[in-house]
C-alpha positions as CSV (number, residue, x, y, z in Angstrom):
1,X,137.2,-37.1,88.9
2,X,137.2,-33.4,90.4
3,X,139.4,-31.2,87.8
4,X,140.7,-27.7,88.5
5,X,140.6,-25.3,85.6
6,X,142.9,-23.2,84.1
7,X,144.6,-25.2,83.6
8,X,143.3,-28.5,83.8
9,X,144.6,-30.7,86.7
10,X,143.2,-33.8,88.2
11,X,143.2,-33.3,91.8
12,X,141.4,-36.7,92.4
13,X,140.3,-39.4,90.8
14,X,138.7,-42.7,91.7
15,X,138.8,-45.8,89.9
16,X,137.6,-49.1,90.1
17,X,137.7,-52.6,88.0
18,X,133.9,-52.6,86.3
19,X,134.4,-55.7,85.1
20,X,131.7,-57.6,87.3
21,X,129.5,-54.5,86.2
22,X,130.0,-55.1,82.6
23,X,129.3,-58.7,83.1
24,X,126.0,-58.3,84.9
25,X,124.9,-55.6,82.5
26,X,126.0,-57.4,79.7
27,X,124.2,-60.9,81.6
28,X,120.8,-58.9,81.4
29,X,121.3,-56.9,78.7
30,X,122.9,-58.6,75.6
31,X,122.8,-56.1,73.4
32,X,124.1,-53.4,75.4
33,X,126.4,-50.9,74.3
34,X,129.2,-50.9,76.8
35,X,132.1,-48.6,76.8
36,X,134.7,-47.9,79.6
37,X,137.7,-45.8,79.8
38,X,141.0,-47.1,80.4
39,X,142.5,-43.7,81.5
40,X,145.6,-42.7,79.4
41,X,144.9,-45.4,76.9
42,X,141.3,-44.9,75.3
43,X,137.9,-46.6,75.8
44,X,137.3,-50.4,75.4
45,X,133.8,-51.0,74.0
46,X,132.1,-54.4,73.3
47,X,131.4,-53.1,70.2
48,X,131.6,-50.2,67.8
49,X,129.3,-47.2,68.6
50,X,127.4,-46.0,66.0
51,X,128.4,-42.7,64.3
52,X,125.3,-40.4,65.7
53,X,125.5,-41.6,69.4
54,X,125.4,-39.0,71.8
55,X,128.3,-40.0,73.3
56,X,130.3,-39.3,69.8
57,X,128.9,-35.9,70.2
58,X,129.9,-35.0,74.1
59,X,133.4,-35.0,72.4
């Protein structure tokens, strides 16, 4: 994603179905966390993050 700022504005974005990479990592991997966005919805995770990740603190 390339963002302009002020303001913000996507000027490009590229997306793709990870679903093939969340099976493979998740194939070799079991307990992997695994957490993709689903852009204007949220984030689907496999399973709830805990609370001190560093990904809850990026945000």
């Amino acid at each position: 994603m390339i963002v302009e700022y002020p303001p913000v504005e996507v000027v490009h974005e590229e997306t793709f179905d990870a679903a093939a990479v969340v099976h493979d990592v998740l194939r070799l991997h079991p307990q992997a966390l695994v957490g993709v966005e689903e852009r204007g919805k949220g984030y689907r995770v496999n399973r709830p993050f805990p609370r001190a990740s560093s990904a809850a603190r990026w945000w």
